[in-house]
Structures are given as C-alpha cells and as structure tokens.
matplotlib code that plots the C-alpha trace (Angstrom):
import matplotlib.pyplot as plt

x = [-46.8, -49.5, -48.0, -49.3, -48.7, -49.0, -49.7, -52.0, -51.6, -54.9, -58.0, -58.8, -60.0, -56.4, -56.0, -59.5, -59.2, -55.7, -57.3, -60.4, -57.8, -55.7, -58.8, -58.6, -55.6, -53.0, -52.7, -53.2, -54.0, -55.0, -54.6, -57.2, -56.7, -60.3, -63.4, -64.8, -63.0, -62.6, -60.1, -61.2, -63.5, -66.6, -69.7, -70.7, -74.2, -76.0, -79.7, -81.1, -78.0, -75.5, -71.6, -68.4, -65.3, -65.5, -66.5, -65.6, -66.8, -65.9, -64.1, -63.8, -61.1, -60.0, -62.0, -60.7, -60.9, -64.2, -65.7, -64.3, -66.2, -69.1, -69.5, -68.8, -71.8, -74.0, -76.6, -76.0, -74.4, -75.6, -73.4, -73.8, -72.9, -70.9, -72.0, -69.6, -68.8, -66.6, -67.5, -65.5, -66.5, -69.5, -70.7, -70.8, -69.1, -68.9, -65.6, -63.4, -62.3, -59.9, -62.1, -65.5, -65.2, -68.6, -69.7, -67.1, -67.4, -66.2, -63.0, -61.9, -62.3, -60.9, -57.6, -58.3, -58.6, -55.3, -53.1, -53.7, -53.5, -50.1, -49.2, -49.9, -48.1, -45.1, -44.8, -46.1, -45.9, -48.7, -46.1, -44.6, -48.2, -47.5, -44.4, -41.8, -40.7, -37.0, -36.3, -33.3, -35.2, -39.4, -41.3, -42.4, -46.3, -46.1, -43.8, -46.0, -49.4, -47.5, -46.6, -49.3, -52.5, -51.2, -51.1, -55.0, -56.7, -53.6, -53.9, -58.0, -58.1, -55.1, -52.8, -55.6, -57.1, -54.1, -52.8, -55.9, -56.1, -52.2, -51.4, -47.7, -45.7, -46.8, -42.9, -42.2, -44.8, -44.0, -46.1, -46.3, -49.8, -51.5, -52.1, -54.8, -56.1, -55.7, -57.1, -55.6, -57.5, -57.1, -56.6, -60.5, -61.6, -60.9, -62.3, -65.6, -65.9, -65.4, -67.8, -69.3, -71.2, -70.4, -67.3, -68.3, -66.2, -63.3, -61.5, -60.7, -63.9, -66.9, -69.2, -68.8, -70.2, -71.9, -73.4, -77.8, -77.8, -75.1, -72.8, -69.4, -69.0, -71.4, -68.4, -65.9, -68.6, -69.3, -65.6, -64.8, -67.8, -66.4, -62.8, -61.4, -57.9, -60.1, -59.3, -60.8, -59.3, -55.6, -53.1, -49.7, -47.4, -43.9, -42.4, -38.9, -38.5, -35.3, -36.9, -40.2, -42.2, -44.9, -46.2, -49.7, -50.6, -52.3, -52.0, -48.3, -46.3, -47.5, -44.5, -44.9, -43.3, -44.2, -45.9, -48.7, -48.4, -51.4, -50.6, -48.8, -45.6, -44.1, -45.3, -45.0, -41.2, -40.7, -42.0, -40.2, -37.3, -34.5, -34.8, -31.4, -30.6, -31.0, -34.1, -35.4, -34.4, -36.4, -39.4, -39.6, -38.8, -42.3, -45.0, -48.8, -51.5, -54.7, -58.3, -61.2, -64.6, -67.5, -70.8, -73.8, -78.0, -80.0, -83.5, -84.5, -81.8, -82.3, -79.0, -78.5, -75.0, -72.6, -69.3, -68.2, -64.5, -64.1, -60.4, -61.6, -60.1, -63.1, -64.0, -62.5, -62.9, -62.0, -64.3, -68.1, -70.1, -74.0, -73.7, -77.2, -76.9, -74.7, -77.6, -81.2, -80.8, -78.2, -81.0, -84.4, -86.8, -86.9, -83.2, -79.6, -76.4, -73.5, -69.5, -67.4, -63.4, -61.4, -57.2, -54.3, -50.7, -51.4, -52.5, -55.5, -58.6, -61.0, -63.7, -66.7, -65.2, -64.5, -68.2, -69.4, -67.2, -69.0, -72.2, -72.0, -69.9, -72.9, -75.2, -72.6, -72.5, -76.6, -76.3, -78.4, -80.6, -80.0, -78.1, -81.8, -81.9, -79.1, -81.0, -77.4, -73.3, -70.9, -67.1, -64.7, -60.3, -58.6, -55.3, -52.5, -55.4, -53.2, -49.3, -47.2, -45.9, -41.5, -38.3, -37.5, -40.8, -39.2, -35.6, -37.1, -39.5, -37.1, -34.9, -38.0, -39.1, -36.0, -35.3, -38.8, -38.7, -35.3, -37.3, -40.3, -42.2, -45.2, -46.1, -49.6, -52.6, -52.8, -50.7, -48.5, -47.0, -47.7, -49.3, -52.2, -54.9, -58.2, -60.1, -60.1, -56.4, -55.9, -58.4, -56.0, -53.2, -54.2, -55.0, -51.8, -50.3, -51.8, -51.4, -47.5, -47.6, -49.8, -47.6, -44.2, -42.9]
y = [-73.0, -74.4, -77.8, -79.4, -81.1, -78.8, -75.0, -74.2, -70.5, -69.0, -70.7, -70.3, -72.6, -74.6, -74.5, -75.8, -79.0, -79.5, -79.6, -81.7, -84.3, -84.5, -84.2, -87.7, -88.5, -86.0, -83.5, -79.5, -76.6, -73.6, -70.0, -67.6, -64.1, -63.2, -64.3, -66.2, -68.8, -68.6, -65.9, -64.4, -66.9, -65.4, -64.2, -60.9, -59.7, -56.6, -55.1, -58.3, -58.9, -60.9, -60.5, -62.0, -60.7, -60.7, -63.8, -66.7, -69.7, -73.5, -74.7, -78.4, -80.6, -83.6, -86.3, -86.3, -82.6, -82.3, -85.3, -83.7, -79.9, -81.8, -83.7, -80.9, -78.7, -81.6, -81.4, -77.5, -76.5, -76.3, -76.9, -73.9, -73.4, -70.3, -67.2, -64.7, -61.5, -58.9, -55.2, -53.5, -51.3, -50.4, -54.2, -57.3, -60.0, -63.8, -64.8, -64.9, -62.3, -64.5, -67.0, -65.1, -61.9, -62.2, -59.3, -56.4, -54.1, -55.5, -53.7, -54.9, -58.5, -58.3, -56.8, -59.2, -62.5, -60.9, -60.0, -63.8, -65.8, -63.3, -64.3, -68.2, -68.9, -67.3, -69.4, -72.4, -75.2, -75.1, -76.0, -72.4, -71.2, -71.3, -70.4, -72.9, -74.0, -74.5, -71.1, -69.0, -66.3, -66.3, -64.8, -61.5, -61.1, -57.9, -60.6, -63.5, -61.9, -60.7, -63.9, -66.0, -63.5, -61.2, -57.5, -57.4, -59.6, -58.1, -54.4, -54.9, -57.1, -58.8, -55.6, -53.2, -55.8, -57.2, -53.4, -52.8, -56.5, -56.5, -52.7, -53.8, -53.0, -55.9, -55.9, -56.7, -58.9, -62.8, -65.6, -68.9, -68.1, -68.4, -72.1, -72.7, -68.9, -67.4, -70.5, -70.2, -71.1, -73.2, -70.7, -72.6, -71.5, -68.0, -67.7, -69.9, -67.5, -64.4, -65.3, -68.5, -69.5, -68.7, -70.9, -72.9, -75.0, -72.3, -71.9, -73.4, -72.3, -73.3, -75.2, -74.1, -74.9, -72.5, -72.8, -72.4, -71.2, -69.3, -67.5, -68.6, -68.7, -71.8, -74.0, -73.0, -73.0, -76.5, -77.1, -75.7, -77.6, -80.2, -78.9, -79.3, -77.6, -74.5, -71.3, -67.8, -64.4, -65.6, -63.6, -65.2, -62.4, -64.1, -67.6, -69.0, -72.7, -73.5, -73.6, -74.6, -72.1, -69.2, -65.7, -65.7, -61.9, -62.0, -65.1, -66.5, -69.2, -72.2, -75.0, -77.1, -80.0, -79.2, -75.7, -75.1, -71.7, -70.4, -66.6, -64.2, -66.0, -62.7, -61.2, -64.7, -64.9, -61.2, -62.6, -65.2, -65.1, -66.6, -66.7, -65.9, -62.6, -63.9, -65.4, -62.1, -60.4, -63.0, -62.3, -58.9, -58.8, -60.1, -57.8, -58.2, -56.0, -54.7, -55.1, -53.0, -54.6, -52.5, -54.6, -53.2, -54.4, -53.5, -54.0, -54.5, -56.0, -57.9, -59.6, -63.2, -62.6, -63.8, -61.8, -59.3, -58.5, -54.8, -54.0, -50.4, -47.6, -45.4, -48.0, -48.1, -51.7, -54.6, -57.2, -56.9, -59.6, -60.7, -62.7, -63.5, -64.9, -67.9, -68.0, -66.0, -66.4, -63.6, -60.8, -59.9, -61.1, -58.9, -57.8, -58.3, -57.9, -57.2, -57.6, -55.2, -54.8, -52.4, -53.2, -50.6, -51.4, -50.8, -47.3, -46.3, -45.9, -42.8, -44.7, -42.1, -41.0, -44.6, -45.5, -42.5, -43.7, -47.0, -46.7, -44.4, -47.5, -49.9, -47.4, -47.1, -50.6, -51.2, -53.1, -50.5, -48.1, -45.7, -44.5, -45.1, -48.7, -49.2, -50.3, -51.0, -50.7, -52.2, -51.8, -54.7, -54.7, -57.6, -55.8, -58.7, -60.7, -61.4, -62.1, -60.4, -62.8, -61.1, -62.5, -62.2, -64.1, -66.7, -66.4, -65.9, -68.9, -71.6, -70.4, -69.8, -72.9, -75.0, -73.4, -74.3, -77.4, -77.7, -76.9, -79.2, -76.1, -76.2, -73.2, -73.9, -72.2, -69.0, -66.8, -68.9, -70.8, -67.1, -67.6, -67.4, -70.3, -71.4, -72.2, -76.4, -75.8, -74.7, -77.5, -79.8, -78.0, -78.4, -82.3, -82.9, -81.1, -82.6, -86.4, -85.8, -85.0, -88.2, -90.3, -88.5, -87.2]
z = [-184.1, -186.6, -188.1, -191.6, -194.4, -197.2, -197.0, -200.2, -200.8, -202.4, -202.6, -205.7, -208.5, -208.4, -204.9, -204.2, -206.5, -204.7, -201.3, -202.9, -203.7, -200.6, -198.4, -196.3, -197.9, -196.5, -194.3, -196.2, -194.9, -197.5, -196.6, -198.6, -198.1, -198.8, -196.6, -199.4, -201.4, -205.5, -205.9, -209.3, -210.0, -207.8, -208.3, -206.3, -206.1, -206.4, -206.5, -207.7, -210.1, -209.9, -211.7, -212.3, -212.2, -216.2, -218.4, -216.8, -218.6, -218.2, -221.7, -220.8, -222.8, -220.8, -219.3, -215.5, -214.9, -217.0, -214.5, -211.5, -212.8, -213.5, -210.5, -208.5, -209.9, -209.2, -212.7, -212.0, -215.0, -219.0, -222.0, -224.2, -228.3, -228.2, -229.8, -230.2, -232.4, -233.5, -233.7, -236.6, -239.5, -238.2, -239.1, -237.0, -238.1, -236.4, -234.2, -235.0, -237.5, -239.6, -240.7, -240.9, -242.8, -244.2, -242.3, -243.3, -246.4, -249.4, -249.6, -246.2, -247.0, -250.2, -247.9, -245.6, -248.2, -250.5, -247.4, -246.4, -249.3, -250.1, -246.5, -247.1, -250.2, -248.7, -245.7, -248.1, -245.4, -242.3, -240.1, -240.1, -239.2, -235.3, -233.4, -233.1, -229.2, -231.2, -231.8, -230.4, -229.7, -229.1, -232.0, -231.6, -232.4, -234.9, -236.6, -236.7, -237.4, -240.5, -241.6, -240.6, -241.1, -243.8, -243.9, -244.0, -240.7, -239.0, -239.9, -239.4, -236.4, -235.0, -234.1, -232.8, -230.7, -228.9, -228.4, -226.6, -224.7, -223.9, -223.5, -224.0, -227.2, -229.8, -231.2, -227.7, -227.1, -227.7, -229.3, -226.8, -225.7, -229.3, -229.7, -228.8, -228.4, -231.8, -234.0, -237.7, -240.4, -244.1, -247.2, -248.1, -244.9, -245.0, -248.7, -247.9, -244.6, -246.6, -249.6, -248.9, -245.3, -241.8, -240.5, -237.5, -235.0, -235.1, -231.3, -228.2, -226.7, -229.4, -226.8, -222.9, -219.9, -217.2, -214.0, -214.4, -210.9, -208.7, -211.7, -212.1, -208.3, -207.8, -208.9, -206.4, -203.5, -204.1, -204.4, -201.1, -199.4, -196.6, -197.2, -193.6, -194.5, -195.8, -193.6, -194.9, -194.2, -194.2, -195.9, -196.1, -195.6, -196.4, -196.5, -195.8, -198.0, -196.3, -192.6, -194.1, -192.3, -193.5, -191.6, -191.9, -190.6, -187.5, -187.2, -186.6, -188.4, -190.2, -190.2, -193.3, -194.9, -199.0, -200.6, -203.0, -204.1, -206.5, -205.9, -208.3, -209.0, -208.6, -205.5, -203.9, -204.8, -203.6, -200.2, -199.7, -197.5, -198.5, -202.2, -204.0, -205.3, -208.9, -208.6, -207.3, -209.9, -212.0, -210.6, -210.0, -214.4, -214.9, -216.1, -216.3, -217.4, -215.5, -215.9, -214.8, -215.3, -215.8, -214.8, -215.7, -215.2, -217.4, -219.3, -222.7, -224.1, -227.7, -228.1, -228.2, -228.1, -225.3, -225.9, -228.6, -229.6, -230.3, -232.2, -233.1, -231.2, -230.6, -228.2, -224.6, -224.0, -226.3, -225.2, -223.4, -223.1, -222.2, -218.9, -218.9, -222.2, -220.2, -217.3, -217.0, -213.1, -213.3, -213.3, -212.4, -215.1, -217.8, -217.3, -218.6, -217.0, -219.2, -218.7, -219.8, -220.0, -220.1, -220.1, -218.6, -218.2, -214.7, -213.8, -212.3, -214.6, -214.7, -214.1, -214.7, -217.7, -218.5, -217.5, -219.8, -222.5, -222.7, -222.0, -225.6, -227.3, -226.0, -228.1, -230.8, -231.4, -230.7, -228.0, -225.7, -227.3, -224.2, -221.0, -219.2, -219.9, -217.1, -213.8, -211.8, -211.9, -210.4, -211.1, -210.1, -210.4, -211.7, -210.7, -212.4, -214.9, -218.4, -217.8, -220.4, -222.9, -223.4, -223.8, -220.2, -218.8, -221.1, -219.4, -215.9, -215.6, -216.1, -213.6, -211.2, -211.4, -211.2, -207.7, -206.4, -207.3, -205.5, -202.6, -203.0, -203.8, -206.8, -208.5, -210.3, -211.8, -214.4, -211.9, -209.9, -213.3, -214.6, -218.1, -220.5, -219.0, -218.8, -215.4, -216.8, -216.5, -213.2, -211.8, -213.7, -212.5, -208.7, -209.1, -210.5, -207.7, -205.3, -206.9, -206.5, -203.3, -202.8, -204.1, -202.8, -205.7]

ax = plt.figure().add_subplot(projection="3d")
ax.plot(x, y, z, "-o")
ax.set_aspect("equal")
plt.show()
C-alpha cells in the first residue's frame, strides 16, 4: 500500500498551487484522472487552432496569489482592458447592460432608466442593494433583480439572461453569487450610461490577464512543472476518512494522513465510504447546470470584441466570445477562433442542430458574414460548470463541511467548496490549503 502525506484529488488549478506549496515541505501525492494536468483549465489543439474549454481568463485581486500567477507564467502573460458586449435589440450595447444602455432604442432605455430609478427610491438606502448574509431565508433572484434593477434592466436583461446561463427556475434560484458578479450601479451612473458617455470600470473583471503563448493551459503546465507528487491518469474511485485510505482504479489503496479534495463536492461525498446517511443526503441535494462549448476557427473576422452577452431568446447560447482577441497565437495568421456556450440543466445537447443554430446567430448578430468563413470545430462538455445557487445548497454546505473538517478533510476550489469562482480563487484556495496543513492546523 502507497503511503503519503496528503492525497490531492484533481489536479486542477487548486490542486496544483497546493502541491506547489507543499513541494519540499511535506509529503502530497495528487491523483489526476486525466493524462494531462489542469482539469478545465486546458487548452486543446486543433488544425492549427488552439481552444479552451470556454473563456478562461486570469481576474487577479490579491497580491500573493497574483505573484504566485505571475511568477509562474514567467513574463508569459499580457494584462488586457476588457472589452465586452451585450447583444439585444438588434443593437450592441457595452457590458454590462445596467450601466450602459447607450446602445438600445430609446424606448427600452427609457424602461430601463424609469424601472430603475422607480426601483431605487423604493429601496432608498444602497445597503439594501445586495443580499443580506442575515436573512432567514436566502433572497430569491426574480426577487432581488426586481428590487434592485427595476422592472426594466430586469425584464430586458437580467431575467432572460440568467434563464438561459442557469437553466434553473429564477424564483428558485438564490442570490449569494452576485457580489462581485452582477456589479450594481449609482442612480448617476445609469443615467450618464443611458444618455451621457460610456461607463467604464464597471465589474469584477475590467482589466484581465491571459497567457501570449500556450492559451489558458500554459499556466497550469508551468504549475505542474517539478511537481514530484504529480501522478497522471489516476482516478480515485472512493475514499474511507475514518481508515484514512483511498481506491485509486487500477491502481490499489493510497493510505493518507490529511485530504485535499478539488473534485465535485457531490460526487466526492457519494464516494466516500463511510459518510453518514445525512450527509449523503446532503450531497446528492446539490444541483449544477451543463455546458457545451462550441469552438470554432475561422477567418476574416473584424471584431475587436472579446466576449458578448446574448439575453435574447432567438439565440441558443448566452455568451460567445473572440479567444484570439485575448492572444493572436491561438490561430493561424489571418484567423480567429471563437468560444461559444451553450447551458442545459443537464441533458444531452443536439449538437448539429445546436451547431446550425449558431453559426446563423454568429451571422444574426454580424459577427461572421457566412457559414464558409469557418475553417474548424471542435465541441467540448463542461458536464457540472455553474453550481446552482437554492435553499438547500445553503442548508447542505454547512453540514458538509463541518463533517470534513471533523475528519481533517479540505474541500477547495469552484467545485469541491461547490460555488460561483474565479480561477485567482481556487489558486488562493489551494495555497491556503496547503499552508494549514504546513503549519498543522
């Protein structure tokens, strides 16, 4: 039987900067699944192209983790201004929607600019603006767009857009993920944006970083580079926290002394042995969406874009984006690839018909000019990508997480702490994990 320190399951992007920061300091072992390290954060190529799993972009907040990022790419990375629409009304208009209505017809921003101003003197103080972590219950978002948009940037943007991201009922559907992802502007700011100049500075994501060479992928190569603990093409097929041992399929047992777990907090708790009946039933109450990615090469493309938001219905995706607007070493010269996503609550997508479907909403919105500018394709799954935000995630978690830690277990990144993140987070996630460990908390 294998012995070690710490078992890291997944080596992705939070599993990576664990091992980076226990490497020579204590013993790890992580156990990827995949023959490549990165989990969702890889590039794949193509005929000359090369793809993402969708748009995977650095938004770098805090000093530690943004050195850590930074030193890891080695000068191979570019800080970029963000440039990103929204399709609606047959008019582009600048992201986001709320606070840059400059480019819809008049009578939709003078919905848009009544609905929130109606909206704004109701709730009077901005503290009301964002959900409160004191409440009995967790807002509901049909609720709080109401309240904090108006009938308006709601009706126009906010509840087509998230129907079509979430595929989940919106009255269902609770608010702890918007700060900082839906950024809420000042009564000025939606008037000046409206009527006035464009709004600039609005989001959690107005500057990002991206990889000049390598896609999104060059940052967890150079992560995993030296990583002794780093073993490919291990899938962990159940663990048991009381005896401290894992299966690893065909491989055997791993005995270990503390657990990383960076997989789908759900799936990982409905493999492991001897959780309780009630913490089952936890997990196995936690939803998450689907995403198919259509990628697509192809040449004479004019946009300076880099992503587009598209709330309308007659559109099958709600967000595609211009990869090669991040990184010209993505595509032959003279080409483009683009990103584009397409959310189900879980069942299969047609994807011809899908792939029909958007290649006429690329020319509908004048992004292509025609079906034979398209030089490659390349389809890729994101089977759990954005965890669904419900009262039970918010009963389940606690409980979760209180018996894990019971059992010197950590449950990090976007999926194993199951939530709405960024790919900063998860680094930062994984050193903190690692650091406790370190110092024997």
């Amino acid at each position: 039987m294998l012995k070690t320190g710490t078992l890291i399951i997944g080596g992705g992007l939070a599993g990576l900067s664990a091992a980076k920061c226990l490497e020579g300091k204590a013993d790890y072992l992580i156990a990827e699944r995949e023959n490549r390290p990165g989990g969702l954060a890889v590039t794949v190529k193509k005929g000359g192209f090369r793809f993402d799993y969708s748009g995977h972009l650095l938004h770098l907040r805090w000093p530690e983790t943004s050195r850590f990022i930074l030193d890891a790419l080695a000068g191979n990375c570019a800080r970029i201004k963000r440039d990103a629409r929204v399709f609606a009304h047959k008019s582009w208009t600048p992201y986001p929607f709320q606070a840059n209505l400059s480019g819809m017809p008049a009578r939709v921003k003078s919905e848009c600019v009544a609905g929130f101003l109606k909206a704004y003197s109701t709730t009077l103080h901005p503290s009301s603006l964002l959900p409160h972590p004191s409440r009995l219950q967790p807002e509901v978002f049909t609720r709080w767009t109401r309240r904090v948009f108006g009938e308006g940037i709601s009706r126009h943007f906010m509840l087509p857009y998230n129907a079509k991201l979430w595929q989940y009922p919106l009255e269902r559907l609770t608010t702890e993920w918007c700060a900082p992802f839906v950024p809420v502007p000042k009564p000025e700011e939606v008037i000046e944006g409206a009527y006035g100049k464009r709004t600039e500075g609005f989001g959690y994501n107005t500057v990002f970083h991206y990889p000049k060479r390598g896609g999104i992928g060059a940052l967890a190569t150079a992560l995993a580079l030296k990583l002794r603990g780093l073993r490919l093409g291990l899938e962990v097929e159940s663990v048991n926290l009381k005896k401290r041992e894992a299966a690893i399929r065909h491989f055997g047992t791993v005995s270990f002394r503390r657990l990383i777990n960076t997989s789908p907090l759900n799936e990982f708790i409905a493999g492991t042995q001897d959780a309780p009946e009630r913490i089952k039933k936890a997990a196995a109450g936690l939803r998450h969406n689907t995403v198919y990615v259509l990628n697509l090469g192809a040449r004479g493309v004019k946009s300076a874009m880099h992503w587009g938001y598209f709330p309308e219905k007659r559109f099958p995706f709600y967000r595609a984006g211009i990869a090669t607007n991040f990184s010209n070493h993505l595509a032959p010269a003279g080409c483009s690839t683009f990103y584009i996503e397409i959310a189900t609550d879980g069942r299969a997508l047609d994807l011809a018909s899908a792939e029909a479907e958007v290649i006429r909403g690329l020319q509908a919105c004048g992004l292509i000019r025609s079906a034979g500018q398209l030089a490659e394709k390349l389809w890729l799954k994101i089977p759990c990508a954005y965890v669904i935000y419900n009262r039970e995630r918010a009963k389940a978690l606690p409980l979760i997480f209180d018996w894990l830690k019971s059992n010197k277990t950590q449950s990090i990144g976007r999926y194993g702490a199951w939530k709405y993140s960024f790919m900063e987070e998860s680094v930062k996630e994984g050193l903190e994990a690692a650091e406790q460990i370190i110092d024997g908390v």
